[in-house]
N, C-alpha and C positions, 0 to 999 in steps of 0.2 A: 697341961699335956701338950706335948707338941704337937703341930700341925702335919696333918699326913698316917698320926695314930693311931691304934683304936685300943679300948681297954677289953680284955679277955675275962673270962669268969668261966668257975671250972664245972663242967655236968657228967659227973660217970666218970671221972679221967680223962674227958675230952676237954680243951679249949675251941667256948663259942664264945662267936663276937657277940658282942651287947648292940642292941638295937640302936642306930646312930638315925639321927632327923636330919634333912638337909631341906633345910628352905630356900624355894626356888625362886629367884625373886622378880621372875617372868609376871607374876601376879602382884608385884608390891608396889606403892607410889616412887613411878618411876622418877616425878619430878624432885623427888628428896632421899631420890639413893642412896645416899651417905648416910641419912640419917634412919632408913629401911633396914641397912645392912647391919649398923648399929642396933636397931631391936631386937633384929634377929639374933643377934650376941650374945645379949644381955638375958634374954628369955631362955637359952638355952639351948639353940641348935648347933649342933655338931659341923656341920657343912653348907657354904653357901652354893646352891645349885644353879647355874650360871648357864641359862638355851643361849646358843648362839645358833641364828640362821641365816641363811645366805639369800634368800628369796627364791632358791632356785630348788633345793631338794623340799622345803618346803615354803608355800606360800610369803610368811611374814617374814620381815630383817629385822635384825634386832641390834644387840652392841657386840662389839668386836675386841679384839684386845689393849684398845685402850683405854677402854672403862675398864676392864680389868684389873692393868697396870693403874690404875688411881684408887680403884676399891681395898688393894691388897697395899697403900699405905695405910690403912685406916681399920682394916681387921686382921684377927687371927686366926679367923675359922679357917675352916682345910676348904680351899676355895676347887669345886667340882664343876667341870665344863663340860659342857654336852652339848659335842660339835652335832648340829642338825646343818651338813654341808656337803656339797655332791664331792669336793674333791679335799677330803679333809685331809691327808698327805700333806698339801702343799700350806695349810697353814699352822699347822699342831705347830711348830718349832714358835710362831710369834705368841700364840697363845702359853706356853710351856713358860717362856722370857718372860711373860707379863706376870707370871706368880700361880697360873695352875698348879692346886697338887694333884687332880685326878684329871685325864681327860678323856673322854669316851667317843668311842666315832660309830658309825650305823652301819650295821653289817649289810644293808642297800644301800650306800654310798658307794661311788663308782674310785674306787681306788684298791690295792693290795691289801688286804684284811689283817693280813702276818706279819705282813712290811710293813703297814703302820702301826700295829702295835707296838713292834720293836722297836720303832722309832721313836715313838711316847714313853719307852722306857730307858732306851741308851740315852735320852735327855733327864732320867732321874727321877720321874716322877710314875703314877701308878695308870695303868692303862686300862679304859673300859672299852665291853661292844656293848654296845646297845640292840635294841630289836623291836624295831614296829608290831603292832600289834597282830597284822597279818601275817608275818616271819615265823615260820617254826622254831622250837625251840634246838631243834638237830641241826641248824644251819649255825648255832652256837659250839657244836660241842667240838669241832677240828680246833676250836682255840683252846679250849681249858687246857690251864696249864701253862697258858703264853696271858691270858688275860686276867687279870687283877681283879674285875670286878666283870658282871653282868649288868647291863638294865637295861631291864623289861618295861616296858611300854603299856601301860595301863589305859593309857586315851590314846589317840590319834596323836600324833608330833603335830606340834604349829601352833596351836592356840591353847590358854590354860582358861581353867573351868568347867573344861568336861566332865562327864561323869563318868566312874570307873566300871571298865570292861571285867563283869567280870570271868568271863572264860580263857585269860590270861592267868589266873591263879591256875590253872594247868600248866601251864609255860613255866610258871617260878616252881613248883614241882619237879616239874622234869629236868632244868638245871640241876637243883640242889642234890637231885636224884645223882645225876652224872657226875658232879662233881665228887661229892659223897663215894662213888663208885672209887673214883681214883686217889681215893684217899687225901680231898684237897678240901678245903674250909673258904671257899672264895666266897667273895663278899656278892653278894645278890642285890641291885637298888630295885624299886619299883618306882614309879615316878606313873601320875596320873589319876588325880582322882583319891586323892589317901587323904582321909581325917578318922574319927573316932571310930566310925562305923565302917568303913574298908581295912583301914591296920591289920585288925584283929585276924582275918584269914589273910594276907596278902602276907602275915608272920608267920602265922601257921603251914603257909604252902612253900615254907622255906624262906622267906627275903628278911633283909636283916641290916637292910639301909630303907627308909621312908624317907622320900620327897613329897611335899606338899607346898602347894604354892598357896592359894584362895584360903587352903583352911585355917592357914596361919597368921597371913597378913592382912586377909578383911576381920580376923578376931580383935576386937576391942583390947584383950589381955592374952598376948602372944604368948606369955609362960605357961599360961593354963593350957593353949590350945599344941604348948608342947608335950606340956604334961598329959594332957590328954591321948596323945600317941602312945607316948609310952608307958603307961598306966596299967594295960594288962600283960605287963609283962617284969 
């Protein structure tokens, strides 16, 4: 399936997306990247979830777009990035050239919300907001319609291994709600905190992309702990 796809399945006459994993590899051994991103492949996730942070909008730095550009010789998942950056405008264009297919920027980020979207997408690729955990879900909804995707923030941005919030499953409700209203089918991630025992309502309150970081790549047998996401469904 190419990269950037998703496979549809039909409910009632509707087309719904089928539940996509994106391993994020903020939790994985960093010193064998290559060979991380490789498991993650091979086990069977849909999407490589790629934090990028600046130190400034939050705490930690991480890699930038030239680990990118060397990761995306080497695989073919739909490579997802999720700028944690105060002024993400000014860098979507180097990350986008390095092989992003999805890039998401943070509706608290101090830049043009509309304008950067548009800009992640006149570059051809698919455009996400994201939303801290303290952001309402209504400061989302002037974009449906212009945005691609939603994600919701289940932990605190910055560090992976938290535990999932869960009074954020009201937030992926009220998206899917809005979106649903205007007759749009956009794709919802949840990112923070997802393994066997969050999935199951964080699917049900609407989202219909899982990111998981720890669940997947501290598991012995990464196929299982995919299949185990998508199991009840």
């Amino acid at each position: 399936m190419p990269r950037g796809k998703f496979q549809k399945r039909e409910k009632g006459g509707i087309a719904v997306k089928m539940i996509k994993i994106s391993a994020s590899i903020l939790n994985s051994d960093l010193a064998a990247l290559g060979e991380e991103v490789n498991r993650a492949e091979q086990a069977g996730a849909d999407f490589l979830h790629i934090d990028v942070m600046d130190g400034i909008f939050v705490p930690p730095m991480t890699m930038g777009d030239i680990v990118i550009r060397s990761l995306r010789k080497k695989s073919f998942l739909t490579f997802d990035t999720h700028l944690m950056v105060i002024e993400p405008e000014r860098v979507v264009p180097f990350f986008a050239a390095a092989g992003s297919d999805i890039i998401s920027v943070h509706a608290e980020s101090d830049c043009d919300i509309a304008g950067t979207l548009k800009k992640i997408k006149d570059l051809g690729i698919k455009a996400g907001l994201a939303l801290s955990p303290e952001t309402d879900a209504e400061e989302a909804f002037p974009f449906i319609g212009l945005a691609d995707m939603f994600l919701v923030m289940s932990v605190e941005p910055g560090y992976g291994g938290q535990s999932f919030i869960p009074e954020t499953l009201g937030k992926i409700a009220a998206l899917r709600a809005a979106v649903r209203e205007r007759g749009l089918n956009t794709d919802i991630q949840v990112d923070g905190g997802i393994n066997e025992k969050t999935a199951p309502s964080a699917v049900k309150a609407g989202a219909n992309i899982l990111t998981a970081g720890t669940h997947l790549f501290a598991s012995p047998d990464m196929a299982k702990a995919v299949d185990e996401l998508r199991k009840p469904f």
